[in-house]
C-alpha beads as a LAMMPS data file, in Angstrom:
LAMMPS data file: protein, C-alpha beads

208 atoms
207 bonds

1 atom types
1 bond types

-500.0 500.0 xlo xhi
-500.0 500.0 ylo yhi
-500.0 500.0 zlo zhi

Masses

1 110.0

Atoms # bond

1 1 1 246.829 -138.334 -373.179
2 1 1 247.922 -134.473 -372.662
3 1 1 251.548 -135.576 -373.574
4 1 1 250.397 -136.713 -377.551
5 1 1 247.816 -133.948 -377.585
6 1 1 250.666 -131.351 -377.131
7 1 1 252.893 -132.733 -379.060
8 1 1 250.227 -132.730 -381.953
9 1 1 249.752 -129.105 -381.631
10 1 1 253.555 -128.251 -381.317
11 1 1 254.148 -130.992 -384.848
12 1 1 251.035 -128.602 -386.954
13 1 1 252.347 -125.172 -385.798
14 1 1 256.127 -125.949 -386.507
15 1 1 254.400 -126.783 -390.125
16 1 1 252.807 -123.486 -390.138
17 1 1 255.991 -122.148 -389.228
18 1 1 258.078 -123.188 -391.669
19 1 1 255.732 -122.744 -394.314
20 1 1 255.663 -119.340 -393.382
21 1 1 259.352 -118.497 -393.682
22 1 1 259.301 -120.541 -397.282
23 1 1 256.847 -117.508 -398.173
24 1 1 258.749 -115.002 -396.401
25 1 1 262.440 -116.417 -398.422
26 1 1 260.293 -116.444 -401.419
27 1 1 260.110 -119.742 -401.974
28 1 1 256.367 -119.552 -402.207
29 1 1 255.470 -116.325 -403.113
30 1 1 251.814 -114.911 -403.236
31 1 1 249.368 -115.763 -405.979
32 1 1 250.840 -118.903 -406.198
33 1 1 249.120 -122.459 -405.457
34 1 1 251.304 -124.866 -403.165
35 1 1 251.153 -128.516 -403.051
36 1 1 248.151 -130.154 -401.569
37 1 1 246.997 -131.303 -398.253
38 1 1 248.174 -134.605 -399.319
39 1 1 251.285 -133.785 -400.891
40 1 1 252.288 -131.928 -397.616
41 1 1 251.271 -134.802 -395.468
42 1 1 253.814 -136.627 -397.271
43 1 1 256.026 -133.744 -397.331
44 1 1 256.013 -133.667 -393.878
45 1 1 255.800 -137.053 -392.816
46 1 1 252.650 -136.872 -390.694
47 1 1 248.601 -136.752 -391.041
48 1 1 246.772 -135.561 -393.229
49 1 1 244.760 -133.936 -389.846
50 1 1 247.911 -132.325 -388.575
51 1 1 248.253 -130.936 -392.288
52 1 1 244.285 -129.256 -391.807
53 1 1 245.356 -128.043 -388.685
54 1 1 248.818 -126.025 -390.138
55 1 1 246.610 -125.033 -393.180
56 1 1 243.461 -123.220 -390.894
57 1 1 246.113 -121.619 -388.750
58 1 1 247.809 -119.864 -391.813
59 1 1 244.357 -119.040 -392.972
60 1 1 243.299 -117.596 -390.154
61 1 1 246.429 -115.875 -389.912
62 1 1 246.172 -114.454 -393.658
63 1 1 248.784 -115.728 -394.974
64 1 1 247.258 -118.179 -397.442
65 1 1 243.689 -119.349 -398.996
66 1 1 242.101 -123.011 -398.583
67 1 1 239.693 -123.438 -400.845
68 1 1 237.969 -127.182 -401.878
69 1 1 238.590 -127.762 -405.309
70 1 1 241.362 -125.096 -405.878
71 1 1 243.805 -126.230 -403.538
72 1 1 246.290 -123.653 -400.845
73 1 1 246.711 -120.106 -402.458
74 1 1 250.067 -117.592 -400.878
75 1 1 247.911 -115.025 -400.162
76 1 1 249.933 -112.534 -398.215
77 1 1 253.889 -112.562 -397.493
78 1 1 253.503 -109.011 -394.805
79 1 1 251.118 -111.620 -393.034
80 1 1 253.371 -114.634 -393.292
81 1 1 256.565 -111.811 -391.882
82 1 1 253.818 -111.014 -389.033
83 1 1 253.636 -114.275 -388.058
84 1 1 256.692 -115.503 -387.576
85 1 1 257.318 -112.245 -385.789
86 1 1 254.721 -113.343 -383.183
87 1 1 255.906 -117.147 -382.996
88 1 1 258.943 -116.125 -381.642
89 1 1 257.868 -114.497 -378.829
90 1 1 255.724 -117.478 -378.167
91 1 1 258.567 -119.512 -378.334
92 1 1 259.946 -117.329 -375.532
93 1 1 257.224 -117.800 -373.619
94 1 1 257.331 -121.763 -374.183
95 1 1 260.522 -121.858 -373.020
96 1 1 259.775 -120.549 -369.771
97 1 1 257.255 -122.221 -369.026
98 1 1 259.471 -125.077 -370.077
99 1 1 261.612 -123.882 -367.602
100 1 1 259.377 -123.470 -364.953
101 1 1 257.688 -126.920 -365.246
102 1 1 261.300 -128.530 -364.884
103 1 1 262.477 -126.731 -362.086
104 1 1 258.457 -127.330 -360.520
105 1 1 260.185 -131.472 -361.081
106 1 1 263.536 -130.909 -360.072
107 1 1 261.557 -129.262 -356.640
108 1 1 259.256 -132.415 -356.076
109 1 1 261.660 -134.895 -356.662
110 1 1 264.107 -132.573 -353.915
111 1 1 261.066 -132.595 -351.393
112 1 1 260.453 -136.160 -352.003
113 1 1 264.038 -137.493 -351.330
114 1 1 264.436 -134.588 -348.342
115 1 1 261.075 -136.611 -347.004
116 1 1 262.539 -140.005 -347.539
117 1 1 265.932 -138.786 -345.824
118 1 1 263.988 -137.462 -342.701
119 1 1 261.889 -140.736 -342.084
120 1 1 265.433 -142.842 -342.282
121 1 1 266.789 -140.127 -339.724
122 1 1 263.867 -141.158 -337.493
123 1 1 264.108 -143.895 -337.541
124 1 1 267.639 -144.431 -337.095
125 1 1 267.192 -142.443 -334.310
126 1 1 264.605 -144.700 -332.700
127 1 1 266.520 -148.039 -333.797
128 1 1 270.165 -146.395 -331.719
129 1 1 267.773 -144.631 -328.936
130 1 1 266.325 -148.903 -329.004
131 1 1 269.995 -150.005 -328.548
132 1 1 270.468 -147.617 -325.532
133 1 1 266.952 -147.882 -323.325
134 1 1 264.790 -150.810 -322.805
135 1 1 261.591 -151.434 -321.170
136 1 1 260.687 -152.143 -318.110
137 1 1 257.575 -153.038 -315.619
138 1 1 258.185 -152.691 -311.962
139 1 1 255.295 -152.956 -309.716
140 1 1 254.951 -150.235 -306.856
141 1 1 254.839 -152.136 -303.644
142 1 1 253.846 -150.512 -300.140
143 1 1 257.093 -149.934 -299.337
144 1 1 258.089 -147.489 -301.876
145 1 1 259.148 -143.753 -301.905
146 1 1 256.723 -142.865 -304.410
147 1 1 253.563 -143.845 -302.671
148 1 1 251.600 -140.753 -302.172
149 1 1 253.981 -138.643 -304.537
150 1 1 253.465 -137.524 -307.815
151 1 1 256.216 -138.093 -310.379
152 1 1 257.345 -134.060 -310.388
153 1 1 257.294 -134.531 -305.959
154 1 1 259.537 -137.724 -305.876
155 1 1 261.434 -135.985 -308.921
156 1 1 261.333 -139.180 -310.364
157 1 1 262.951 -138.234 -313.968
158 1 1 265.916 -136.427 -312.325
159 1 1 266.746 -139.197 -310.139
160 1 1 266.271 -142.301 -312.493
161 1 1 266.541 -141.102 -316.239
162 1 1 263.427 -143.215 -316.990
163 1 1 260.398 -141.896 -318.390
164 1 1 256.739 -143.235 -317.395
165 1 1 254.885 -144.583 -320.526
166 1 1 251.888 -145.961 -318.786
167 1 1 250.105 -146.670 -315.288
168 1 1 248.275 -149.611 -315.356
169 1 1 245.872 -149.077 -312.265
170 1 1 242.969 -151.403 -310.475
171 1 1 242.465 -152.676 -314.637
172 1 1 242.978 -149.073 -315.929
173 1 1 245.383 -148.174 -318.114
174 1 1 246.644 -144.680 -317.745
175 1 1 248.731 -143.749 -321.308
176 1 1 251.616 -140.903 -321.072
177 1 1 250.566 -140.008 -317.518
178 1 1 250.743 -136.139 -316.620
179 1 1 253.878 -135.506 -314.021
180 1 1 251.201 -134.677 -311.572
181 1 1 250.017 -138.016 -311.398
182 1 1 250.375 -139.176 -307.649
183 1 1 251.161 -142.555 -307.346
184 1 1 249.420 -145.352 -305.500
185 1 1 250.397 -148.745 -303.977
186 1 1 249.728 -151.583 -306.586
187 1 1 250.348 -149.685 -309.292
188 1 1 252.158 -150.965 -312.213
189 1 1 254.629 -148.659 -314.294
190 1 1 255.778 -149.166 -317.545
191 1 1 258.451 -147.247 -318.624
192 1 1 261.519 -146.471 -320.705
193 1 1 265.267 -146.326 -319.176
194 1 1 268.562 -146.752 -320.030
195 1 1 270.453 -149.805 -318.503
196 1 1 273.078 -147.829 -316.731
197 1 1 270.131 -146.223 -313.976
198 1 1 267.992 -149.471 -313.721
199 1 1 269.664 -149.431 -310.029
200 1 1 268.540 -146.158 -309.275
201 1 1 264.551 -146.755 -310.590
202 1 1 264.260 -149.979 -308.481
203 1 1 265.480 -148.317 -305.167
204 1 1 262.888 -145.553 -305.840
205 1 1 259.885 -147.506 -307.300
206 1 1 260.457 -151.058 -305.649
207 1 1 263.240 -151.269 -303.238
208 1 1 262.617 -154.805 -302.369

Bonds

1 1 1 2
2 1 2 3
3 1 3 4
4 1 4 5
5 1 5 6
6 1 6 7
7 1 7 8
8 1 8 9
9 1 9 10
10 1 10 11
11 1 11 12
12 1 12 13
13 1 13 14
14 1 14 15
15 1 15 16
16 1 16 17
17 1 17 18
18 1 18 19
19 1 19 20
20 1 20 21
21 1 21 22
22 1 22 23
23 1 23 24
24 1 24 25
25 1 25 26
26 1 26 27
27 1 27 28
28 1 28 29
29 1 29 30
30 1 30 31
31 1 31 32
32 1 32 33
33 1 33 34
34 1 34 35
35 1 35 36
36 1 36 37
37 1 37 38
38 1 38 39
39 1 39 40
40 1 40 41
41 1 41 42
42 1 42 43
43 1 43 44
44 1 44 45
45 1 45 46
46 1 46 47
47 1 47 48
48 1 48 49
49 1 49 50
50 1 50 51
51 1 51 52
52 1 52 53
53 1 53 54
54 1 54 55
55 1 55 56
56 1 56 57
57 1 57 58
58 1 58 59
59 1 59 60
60 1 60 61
61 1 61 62
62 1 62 63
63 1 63 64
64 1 64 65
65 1 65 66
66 1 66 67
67 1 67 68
68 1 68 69
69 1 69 70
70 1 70 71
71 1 71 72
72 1 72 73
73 1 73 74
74 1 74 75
75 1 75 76
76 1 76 77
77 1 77 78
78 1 78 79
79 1 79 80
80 1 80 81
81 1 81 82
82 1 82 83
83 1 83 84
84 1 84 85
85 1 85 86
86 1 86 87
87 1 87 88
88 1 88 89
89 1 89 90
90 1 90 91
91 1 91 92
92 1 92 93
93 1 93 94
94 1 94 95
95 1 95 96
96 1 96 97
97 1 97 98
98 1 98 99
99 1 99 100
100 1 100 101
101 1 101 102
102 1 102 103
103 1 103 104
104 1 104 105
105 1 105 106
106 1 106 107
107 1 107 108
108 1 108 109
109 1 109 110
110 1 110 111
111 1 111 112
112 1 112 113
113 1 113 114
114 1 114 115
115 1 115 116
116 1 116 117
117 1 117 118
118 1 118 119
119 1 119 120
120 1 120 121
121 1 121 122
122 1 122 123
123 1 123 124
124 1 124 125
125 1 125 126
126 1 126 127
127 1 127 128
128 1 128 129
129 1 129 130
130 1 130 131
131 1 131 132
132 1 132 133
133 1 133 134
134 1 134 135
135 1 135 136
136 1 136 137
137 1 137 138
138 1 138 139
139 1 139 140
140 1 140 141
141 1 141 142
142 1 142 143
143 1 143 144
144 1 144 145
145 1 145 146
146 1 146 147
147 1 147 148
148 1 148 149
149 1 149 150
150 1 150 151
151 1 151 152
152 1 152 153
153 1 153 154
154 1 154 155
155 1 155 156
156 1 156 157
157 1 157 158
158 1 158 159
159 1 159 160
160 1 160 161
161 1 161 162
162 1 162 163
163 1 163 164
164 1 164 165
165 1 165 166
166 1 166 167
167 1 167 168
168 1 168 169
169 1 169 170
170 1 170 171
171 1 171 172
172 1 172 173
173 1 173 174
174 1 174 175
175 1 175 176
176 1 176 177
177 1 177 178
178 1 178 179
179 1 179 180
180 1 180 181
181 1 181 182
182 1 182 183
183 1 183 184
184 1 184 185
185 1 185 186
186 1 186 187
187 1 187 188
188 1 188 189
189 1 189 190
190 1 190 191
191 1 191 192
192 1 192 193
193 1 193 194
194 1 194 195
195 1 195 196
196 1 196 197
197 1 197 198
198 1 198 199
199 1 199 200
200 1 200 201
201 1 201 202
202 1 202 203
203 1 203 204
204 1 204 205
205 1 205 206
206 1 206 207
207 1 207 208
């Protein structure tokens, strides 16, 4: 809806405009009655509305007299010279606002496909970080070094790569444990490593 409404207004002051530099060239010159609002509807190609609308703007401007039953009157050429004066720097102005509201596109689109690009990175990242670790569940049995421990004590990261996603303890579930955690017999870990050190986290957390 703002898209026609703006483009109605820019179609009835381009009238006024041009009517306005007829009177300034002479071709209408003051005193003398121009064609109807009718006759410049069809002139112009559009509505008779958009022709009321170019018509109060000139009167309001001074450059020519509406009046019912006597039709549009030049009434001052100075006024008409004004005018165009100011419409250019309008049209100035237009333009850089026309300016600015592109480049404000041109930057959302840019921050919309830098988004896009940044979720594909992460998760490209997860899908090849996928190919190289797995999951795995090992049960801590009475035997093992980390009983009594907490995972910084038995430096269990250094030794084994793997990194401790959850406890799962007497039907609790402890998510993203803190490295101070100690660690109990019966306890069930769930965690991430990579396939080369799945040696290493068995002989640490159950070494059988």
């Amino acid at each position: 809806m703002e898209t026609i409404k703006t483009h109605i207004m820019a179609r009835y002051y381009n009238i006024a405009i041009d009517i306005s530099a007829r009177i300034v060239r002479e071709e209408y010159w003051e005193g003398q009655k121009i064609f109807g609002r009718s006759s410049l509807a069809g002139k112009y190609n559009v509505s008779p509305e958009t022709i009321r609308r170019a018509l109060m703007l000139l009167q309001e401007a001074g450059i020519v007299n509406v009046t019912p039953g006597v039709g549009v009157v030049v009434k001052s050429k100075r006024a008409a010279e004004s005018f165009l004066a100011q419409s250019g720097q309008r049209q100035v102005l237009r333009d850089l606002q026309e300016n600015l509201h592109e480049l404000l596109r041109e930057r959302e689109k840019l921050d919309s496909e830098i988004e896009k690009l940044m979720d594909d990175l992460l998760d490209y990242t997860f899908k090849i970080a996928g190919r190289f670790q797995k999951i795995e569940e090992i049960k801590v049995r009475s035997n093992s070094l980390l009983i009594g421990k907490s995972l910084i004590e038995a430096e269990f990261r250094g030794k084994t790569g793997a990194t401790v996603l959850a406890i799962y303890r007497d039907g609790e579930e402890i998510l993203s444990p803190n490295a101070d955690v100690v660690i109990k017999s019966g306890d069930l870990l769930t965690m991430v490593v990579h396939p080369d050190m799945e040696k290493e986290l068995h002989l640490l957390v159950d070494p059988g």
